[in-house]
N, C-alpha and C positions, 0 to 999 in steps of 0.2 A: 412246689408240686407241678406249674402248669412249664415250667422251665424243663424240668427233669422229663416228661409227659413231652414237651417240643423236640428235645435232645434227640429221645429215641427215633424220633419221625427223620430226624435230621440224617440220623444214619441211616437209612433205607434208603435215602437217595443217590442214584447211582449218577447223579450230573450228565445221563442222557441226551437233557435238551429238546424231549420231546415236548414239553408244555409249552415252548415258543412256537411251538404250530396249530395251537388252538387257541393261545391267551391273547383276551380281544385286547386288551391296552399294549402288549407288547406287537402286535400285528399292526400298529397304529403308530407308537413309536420306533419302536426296534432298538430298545434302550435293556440290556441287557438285566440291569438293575430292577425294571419291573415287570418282570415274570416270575415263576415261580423257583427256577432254579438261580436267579441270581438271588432273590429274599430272603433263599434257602443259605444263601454263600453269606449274606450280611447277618443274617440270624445265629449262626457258626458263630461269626465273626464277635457279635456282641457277646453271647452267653461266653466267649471264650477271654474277655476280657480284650480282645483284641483292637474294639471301636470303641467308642459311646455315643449314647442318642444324642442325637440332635437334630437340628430343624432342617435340613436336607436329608438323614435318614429316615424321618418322618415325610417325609414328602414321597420317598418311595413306598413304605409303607400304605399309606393312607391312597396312593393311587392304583391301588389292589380291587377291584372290582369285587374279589372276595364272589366271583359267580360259582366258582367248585369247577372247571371244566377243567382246570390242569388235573385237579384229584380224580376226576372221574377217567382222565387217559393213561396215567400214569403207570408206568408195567413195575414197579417198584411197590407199589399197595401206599405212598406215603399220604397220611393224614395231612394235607397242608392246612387245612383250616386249624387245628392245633398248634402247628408255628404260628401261623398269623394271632391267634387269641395270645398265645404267649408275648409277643412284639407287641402289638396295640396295648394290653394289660402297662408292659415295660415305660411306653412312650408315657402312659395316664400315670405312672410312679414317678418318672425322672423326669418330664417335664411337663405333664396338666393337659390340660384340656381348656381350650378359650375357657371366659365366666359364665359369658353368656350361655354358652352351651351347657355349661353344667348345671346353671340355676335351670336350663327348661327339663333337661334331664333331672335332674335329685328332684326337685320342687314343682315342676309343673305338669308331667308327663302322668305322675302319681297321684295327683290330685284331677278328678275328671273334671269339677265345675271348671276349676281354676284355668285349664287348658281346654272349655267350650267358651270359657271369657275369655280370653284372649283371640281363639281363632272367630270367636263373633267380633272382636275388634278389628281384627283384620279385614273380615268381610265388610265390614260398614265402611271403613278406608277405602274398599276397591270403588264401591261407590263413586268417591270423587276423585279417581285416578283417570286421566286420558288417556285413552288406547285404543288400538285398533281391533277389530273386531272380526272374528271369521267362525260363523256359526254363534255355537254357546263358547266358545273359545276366545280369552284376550289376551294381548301384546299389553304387556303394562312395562312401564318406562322403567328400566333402572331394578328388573324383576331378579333378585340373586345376580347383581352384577353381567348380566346378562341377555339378550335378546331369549323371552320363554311363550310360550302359547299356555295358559294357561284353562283350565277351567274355574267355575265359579264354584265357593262354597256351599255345600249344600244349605237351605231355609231351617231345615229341621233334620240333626244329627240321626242315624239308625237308630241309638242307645235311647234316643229320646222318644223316638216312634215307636220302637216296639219295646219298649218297656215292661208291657204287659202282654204274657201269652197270649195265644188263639191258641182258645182252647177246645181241644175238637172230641167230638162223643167217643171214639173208642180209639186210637191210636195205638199205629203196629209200634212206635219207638217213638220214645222223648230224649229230641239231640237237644246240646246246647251249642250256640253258633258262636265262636269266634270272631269278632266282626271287623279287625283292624284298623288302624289310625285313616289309611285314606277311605276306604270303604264307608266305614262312618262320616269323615268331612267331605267326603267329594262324590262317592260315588253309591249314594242311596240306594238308587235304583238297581243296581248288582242286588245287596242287599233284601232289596222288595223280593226280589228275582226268587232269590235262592228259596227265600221263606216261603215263598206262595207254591213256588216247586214242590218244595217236601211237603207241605202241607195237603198239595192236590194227592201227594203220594199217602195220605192219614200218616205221615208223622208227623209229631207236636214240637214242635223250634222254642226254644228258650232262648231270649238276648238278655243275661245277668246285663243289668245297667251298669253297674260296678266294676263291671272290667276293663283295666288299660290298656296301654301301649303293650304290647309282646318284647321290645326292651328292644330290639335290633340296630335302632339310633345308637343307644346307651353302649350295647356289645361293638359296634361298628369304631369306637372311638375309643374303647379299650376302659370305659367306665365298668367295670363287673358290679361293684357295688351298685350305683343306679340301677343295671339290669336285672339283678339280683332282686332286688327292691319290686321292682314290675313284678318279677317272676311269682314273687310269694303272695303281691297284692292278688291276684289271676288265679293263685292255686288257693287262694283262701274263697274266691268268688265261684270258682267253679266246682270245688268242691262241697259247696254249699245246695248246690242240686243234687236231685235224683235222676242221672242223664244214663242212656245208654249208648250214650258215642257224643263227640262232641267234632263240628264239624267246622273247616274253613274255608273259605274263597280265597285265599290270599299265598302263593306259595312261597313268600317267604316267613308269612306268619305260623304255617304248620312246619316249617324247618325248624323258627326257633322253637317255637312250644315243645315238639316232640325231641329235638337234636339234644337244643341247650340246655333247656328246664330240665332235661335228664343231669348235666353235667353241672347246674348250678345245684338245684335242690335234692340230689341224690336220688337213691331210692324210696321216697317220701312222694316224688308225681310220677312213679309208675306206674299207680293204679289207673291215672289221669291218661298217662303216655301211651296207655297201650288201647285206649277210645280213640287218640284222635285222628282222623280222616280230611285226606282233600277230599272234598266235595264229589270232582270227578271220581275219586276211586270207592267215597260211598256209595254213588247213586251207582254205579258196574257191582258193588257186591253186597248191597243191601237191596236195591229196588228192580220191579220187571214197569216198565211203561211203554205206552203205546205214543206216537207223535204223528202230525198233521203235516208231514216237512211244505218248507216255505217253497218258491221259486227261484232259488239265489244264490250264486258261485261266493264261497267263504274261504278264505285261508287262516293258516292256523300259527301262530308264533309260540316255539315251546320258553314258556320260563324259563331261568338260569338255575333258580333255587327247585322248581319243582324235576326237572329233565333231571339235573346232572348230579343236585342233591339229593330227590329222591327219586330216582326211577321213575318217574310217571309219564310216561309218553304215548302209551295208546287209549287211555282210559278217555282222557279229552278228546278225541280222535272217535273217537267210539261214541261218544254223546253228537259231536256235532256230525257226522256222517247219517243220522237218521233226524237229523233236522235238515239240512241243506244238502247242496252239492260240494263237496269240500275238494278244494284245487291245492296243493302242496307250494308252497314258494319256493323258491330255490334255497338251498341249508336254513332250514326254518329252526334249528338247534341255532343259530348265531344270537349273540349278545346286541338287545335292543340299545346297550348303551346307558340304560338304567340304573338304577341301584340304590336306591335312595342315596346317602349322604355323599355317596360318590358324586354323583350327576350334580349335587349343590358346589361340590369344592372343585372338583373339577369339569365345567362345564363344556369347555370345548372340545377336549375329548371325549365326553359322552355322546357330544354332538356327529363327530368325526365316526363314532364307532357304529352310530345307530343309523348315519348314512347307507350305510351297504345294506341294513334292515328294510328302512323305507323305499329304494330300489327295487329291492325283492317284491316286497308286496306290491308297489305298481306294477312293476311284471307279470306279476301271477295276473293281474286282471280282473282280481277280486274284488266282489262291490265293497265287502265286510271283512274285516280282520281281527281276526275272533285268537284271544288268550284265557287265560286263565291266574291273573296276577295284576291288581288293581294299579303297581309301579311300571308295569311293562303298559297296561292303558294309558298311565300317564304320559311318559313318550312317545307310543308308539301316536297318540294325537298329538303330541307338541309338535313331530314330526310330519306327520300329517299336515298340519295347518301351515307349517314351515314352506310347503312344498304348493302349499293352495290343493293338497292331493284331494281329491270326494271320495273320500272310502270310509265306513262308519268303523267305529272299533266297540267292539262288544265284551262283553264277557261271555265265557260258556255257557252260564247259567241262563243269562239274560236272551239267549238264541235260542236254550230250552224253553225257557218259558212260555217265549211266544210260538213255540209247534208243539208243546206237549196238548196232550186231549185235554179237553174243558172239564170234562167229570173226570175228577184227581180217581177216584175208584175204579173207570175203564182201562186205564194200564197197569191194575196193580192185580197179578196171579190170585186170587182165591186160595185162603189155607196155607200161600205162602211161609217158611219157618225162616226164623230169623235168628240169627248165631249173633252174636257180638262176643271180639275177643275179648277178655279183660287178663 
């Protein structure tokens, strides 16, 4: 099916060549092979019986940033994340996936204690690692084979803190949040953010404790089963509320949820698919708020999964413009070089690609650099610290938070109606 489903894609492509003038790995190497139109030529190739996999066809494959910017330029309409899901699926049939990978994917990912024990062992380890140190930021020796700037794990998971609603006397809507693998271990304070937000706005936040991984490791590496697996774990947890929208911080976690969950579990998480919301585009069509703006020049980095896969570019734009001064970077759509498992396998390309990024932003001049995607934080500070740069990286929410008005009820219309699609 997902073969037949790539084929067609494959024929829409009119071998152009325009996606070499946006595709950040091919702008870095200029390796004909990893763009979107030569993948497109090897994918022919394979389904045609022409190749077979192997471990330098996988290496093209796998150094696919997979950010959607070829799909979103392309005057042909072609689906290329449907090739690539077909290829990554192909590589996981005919030749595997490490062990390791698979045991944390099948067995650890789906299991929530199992995978807060292990990343509390991690944290304990970082304890006695020597590194150097720049802020809340460390250099740890030998981090992913690699020179990384990390942050420290969070004390106390989101899923652990907010376990239990805040429950508020009359509430215009009860979302449930989405909270994501890094937002949960690294980046709480987003998290706090978000909650305390809607909350000042009288909506009531549910964090189901039971919810996993959104699978994207899993899908990234051509596991469907694993991701699969996530998927139902998620739709059996959130359909177990009574929510009337269900909300993320993360944009690559509302890609999968809403993209994929449709494409693994059918029409069974439609009912699901059609609550869920970034964040930014809730708070622009559910909520009216008043803000205190700060004194402070901001720039803005758009996400790869939130811009290009889902259209969202002025809604973040529109929240941080009534908290601060907001200064544009130069092509602020570029690839931070992120991506999750990308940036692990291929680290010095990610490093090479998120250069032109962190330039941009010490340009612009901005104290803060403000996203919307807890992965693109994670670079865009590794980057940061790389550079000795002082510029704080924020989340949107976390910039709302601290200018929206103190009484959550001062920005919210009186009599307000409130639509949710379903």
């Amino acid at each position: 099916m997902g073969i037949e489903e790539a084929k067609k894609e494959i024929a829409k492509c009119a071998k152009c060549g325009k996606c070499r003038s946006v595709c950040p790995v091919f702008l870095e190497t200029g390796d004909e092979t990893r763009v979107a139109r030569g993948r497109i030529s090897l994918a022919e190739a394979i389904f045609q019986g022409e190749i077979y996999y192997s471990p330098e066809l996988r290496d093209y494959i796998y150094s696919c940033k997979k950010c959607l910017r070829c799909q979103a330029i392309c005057p042909s309409g072609v689906d290329f994340s449907t090739i690539m899901d077909a290829l990554l699926e192909g590589i996981e049939q005919n030749m595997g996936i490490p062990p390791l990978a698979r045991l944390i994917l099948r067995h650890v990912l789906p299991r929530r204690g199992l995978f807060d024990f292990v990343l509390n062992l991690v944290s304990f380890g970082q304890n006695f690692l020597p590194g150097e140190r720049r802020g809340s930021l460390r250099h740890l020796p030998l981090f992913f084979m690699g020179r990384r700037w990390v942050p420290p794990l969070a004390r106390q998971t989101v899923l652990n803190k907010h376990r239990h609603t805040k429950k508020l006397a009359n509430p215009r809507m009860r979302v449930g949040f989405f909270v994501g693998c890094l937002t949960n271990y690294v980046y709480p304070n987003m998290a706090d953010s978000l909650i305390n937000v809607l909350n000042k706005l009288d909506i009531e936040v549910v964090v189901p404790s039971k919810q996993v991984c959104c699978g994207i490791p899993a899908k990234s590496l051509g596991d469907t089963t694993a991701a699969k697996k996530l998927a139902q774990k998620n739709r059996e947890v959130f359909e177990a509320e009574d929510l009337d929208a269900i909300v993320s911080g993360c944009g690559t976690c509302t890609l999968t949820i809403k993209r994929d969950y449709l494409k693994m579990l059918g029409d069974s998480w439609r009912p699901m698919h059609d609550k869920i919301y970034d964040i930014n585009v809730f708070l622009e069509k559910f909520t009216q708020y008043e803000t205190a703006p700060i004194d402070s020049t901001v720039t803005y980095h758009d996400p790869c999964h939130l811009r290009w896969g889902q259209g969202i570019i002025k809604e973040p734009r529109n929240v941080i413009k009534r908290c601060a001064t907001l200064k544009e970077m130069e092509t602020p759509e570029r690839c931070c070089g992120g991506g999750g498992v990308f940036s692990l396998i291929y680290r010095d390309l990610s490093m090479m690609i998120g250069d032109h990024k962190i330039k941009a932003v010490e340009k612009s001049g901005a104290e803060k650099v403000v996203t919307s995607c807890p992965g693109c934080m994670l670079q865009l500070s590794d980057l940061a610290a790389g550079k000795n740069l002082p510029v704080e990286t924020l989340h949107v929410v976390e910039l709302l938070d601290r200018t929206l008005k103190k009484n959550g009820k001062e920005g919210v219309v009186a009599g307000q109606t409130v639509e949710v699609s379903t």
